[in-house]
C-alpha positions as CSV (number, residue, x, y, z in Angstrom):
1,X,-27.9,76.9,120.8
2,X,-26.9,79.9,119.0
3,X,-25.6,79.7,115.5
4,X,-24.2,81.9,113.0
5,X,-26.0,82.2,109.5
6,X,-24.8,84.2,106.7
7,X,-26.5,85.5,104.0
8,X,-25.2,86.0,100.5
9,X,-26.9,86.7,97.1
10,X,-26.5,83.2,95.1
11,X,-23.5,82.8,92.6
12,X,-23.5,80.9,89.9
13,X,-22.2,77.6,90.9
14,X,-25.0,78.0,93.4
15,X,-27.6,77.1,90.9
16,X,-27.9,73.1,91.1
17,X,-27.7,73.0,94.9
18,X,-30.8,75.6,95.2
19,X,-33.0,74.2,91.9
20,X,-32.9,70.6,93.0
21,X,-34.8,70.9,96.3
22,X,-37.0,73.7,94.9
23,X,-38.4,71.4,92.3
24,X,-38.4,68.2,93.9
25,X,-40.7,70.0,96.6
26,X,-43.2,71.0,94.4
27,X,-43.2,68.3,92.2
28,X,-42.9,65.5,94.9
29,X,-45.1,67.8,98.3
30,X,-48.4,69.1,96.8
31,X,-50.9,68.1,94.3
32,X,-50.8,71.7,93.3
33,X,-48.3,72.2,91.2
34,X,-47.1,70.1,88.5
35,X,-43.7,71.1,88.8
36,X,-43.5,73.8,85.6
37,X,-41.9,76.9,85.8
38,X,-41.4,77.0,89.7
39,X,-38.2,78.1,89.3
40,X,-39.6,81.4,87.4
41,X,-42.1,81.6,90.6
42,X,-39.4,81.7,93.3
């Protein structure tokens, strides 16, 4: 199955939908991290 992906550079309005899952990973799938400053990290 072949599909086509685009890649952009994020806007904006982009924010919320790529923070949310970035945090809830870390904070949520590893006793690593406690969830501070991830978003710095990525």
């Amino acid at each position: 199955m072949k599909h086509n992906i685009v890649i952009r550079p994020e806007k904006h309005r982009d924010f919320k939908d790529i923070v949310s899952p970035v945090l809830r990973s870390f904070k949520e799938g590893t006793d690593y991290s406690d969830g501070t400053d991830i978003v710095a990290l990525i």
